[in-house]
Each structure stands twice: as C-alpha cells, then as structure tokens.
N, C-alpha and C positions, 0 to 999 in steps of 0.2 A: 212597437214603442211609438208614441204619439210624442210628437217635440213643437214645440210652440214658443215664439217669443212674446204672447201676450199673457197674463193671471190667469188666466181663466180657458177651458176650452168649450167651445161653445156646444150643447148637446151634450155634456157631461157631469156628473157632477163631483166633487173631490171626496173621497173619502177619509184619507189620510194624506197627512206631508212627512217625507221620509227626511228633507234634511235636505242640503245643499251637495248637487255633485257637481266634479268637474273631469274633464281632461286634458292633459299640457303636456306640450313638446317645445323642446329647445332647438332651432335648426342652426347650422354653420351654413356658410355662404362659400362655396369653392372656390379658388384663386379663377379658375377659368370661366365662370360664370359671373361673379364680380366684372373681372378685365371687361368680359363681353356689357357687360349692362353699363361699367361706366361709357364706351366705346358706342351703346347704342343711343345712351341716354343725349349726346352730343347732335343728334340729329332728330332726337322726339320719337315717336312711339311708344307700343306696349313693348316692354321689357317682357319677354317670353318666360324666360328661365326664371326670373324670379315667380312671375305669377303660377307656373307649375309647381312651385317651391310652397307657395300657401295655399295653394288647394289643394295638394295632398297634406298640409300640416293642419288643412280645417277638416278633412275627411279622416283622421288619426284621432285628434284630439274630442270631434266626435263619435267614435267609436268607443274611445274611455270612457266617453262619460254615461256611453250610454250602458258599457259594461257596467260601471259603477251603479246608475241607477237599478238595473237589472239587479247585480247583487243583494241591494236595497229591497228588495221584492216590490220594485216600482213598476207603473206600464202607460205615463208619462213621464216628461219634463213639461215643468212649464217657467216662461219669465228667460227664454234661454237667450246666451249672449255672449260674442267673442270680442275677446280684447287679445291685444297682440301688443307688444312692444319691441326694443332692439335695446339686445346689453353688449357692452362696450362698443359699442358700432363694427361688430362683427356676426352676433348670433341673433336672430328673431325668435321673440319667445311666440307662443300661441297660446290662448286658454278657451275655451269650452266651457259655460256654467251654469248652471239653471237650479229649480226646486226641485225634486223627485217626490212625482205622487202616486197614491192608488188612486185610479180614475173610474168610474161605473156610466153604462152610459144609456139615459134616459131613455126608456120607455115610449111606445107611441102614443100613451094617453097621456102622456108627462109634456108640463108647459115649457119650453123651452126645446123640445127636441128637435133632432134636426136628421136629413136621410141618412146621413152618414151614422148618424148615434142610431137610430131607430135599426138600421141594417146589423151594425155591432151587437147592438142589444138579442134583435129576433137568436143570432148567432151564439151568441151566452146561453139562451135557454134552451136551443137545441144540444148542446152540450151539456146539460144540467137535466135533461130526461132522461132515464135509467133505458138502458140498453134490453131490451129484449134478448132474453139468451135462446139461441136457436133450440127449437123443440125437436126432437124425432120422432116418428108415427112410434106407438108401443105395438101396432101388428106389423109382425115382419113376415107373413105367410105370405109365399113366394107366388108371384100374379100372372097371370100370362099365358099366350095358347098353350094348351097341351099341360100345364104344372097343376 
C-alpha cells in the first residue's frame, strides 16, 4: 500500500478513486500516567507515556485505514492526514484519513516515470506473463550402463 500526504504520486498514474477512508480510535488517559505527566510536566520535558500513548494510537488508526482501503480494492492513499483532538479533557480521539485509489505505475518509456515506478511497473509484467507449465520428456526408455 503506497500512502502519501501529497494528490498525487509521482511515477504513477490514478486510475480510479475509491472514496474517502479512515481510521479512529478513542484513547483514555490512566490515573497513573496522567498523575505522572502532570508531575513531569512541572519540570519540562517529553512527557513519555503520553507520547507512547499516540504513536501506537497513529500506528492503529493507520492500520484501519488502510484495512479499509484494501477492502476498497485500493493500493494507494493519497491526500493522507491525522487529526487528533481531546473530548472532555479526558479521552484523545485519533483519526487517519485520506482518498483510496487504484494506482498503475508508469512505464520506462512513459514521461514522468520514476525508478521506483519503473521497478513496480518491470514487476507487473513479469506477473502478467503466463507461466510456462513444466513439460516431461514423452520418452521414458530407461538410459544408462547396462539398461
């Protein structure tokens, strides 16, 4: 899954847009992790426990979303963006969201390509040549000293 916060990916080009997805999680903040953060917050620093608190609620919320695109029969995001807020001054929300596209990726005679698309691409079409089915000799006359 290719994820991009810009329109556009470069050495690609879009086929389809599947729609808006997201993913969002609600976290609670623990009395003892609170205590500790106001407690640290009094002397400055990173606040620990919160920031392990939103990197696994960015690496969650990225995973829905990108379940969701997948569902989509997508293999980008692109436009992608987290917003976060806090309701009642207890729970941090999280959200995950971007556009879900089919993406195709340009060709090496195609203008705009780039190594990374070209590399994709050569990969597409070795996938897309029909398999050779293994053959067996039709003489099976047994070979060898003495036979």
């Amino acid at each position: 899954m290719i994820i991009v916060t810009t329109n556009e990916i470069p050495g690609f080009r879009i086929l389809a847009i599947q729609g808006e997805v997201m993913g969002l999680t609600v976290r609670s903040r623990d009395f003892g992790s609170s205590w500790a953060a106001g407690f640290k917050s009094i002397g400055g620093g990173e606040i620990t426990q919160f920031t392990s608190l939103l990197y696994e609620s960015r690496q969650e919320v990225m995973g829905r979303m990108v379940a969701e695109a997948q569902q989509r029969g997508s293999n980008a995001i692109i436009a992608m963006r987290f917003d976060t807020s806090e309701i009642a001054g207890q729970w941090t929300e999280v959200c995950a969201y971007g556009t879900a596209v089919v993406v195709q990726a340009l060709g090496p005679d195609e203008e705009g390509a780039t190594p990374q698309s070209i590399d994709l691409w050569h990969r597409d079409q070795q996938m897309r040549q029909p398999q050779q089915p293994f053959a067996a000799p039709n003489d099976f006359t047994p070979r060898g000293p003495g036979l």
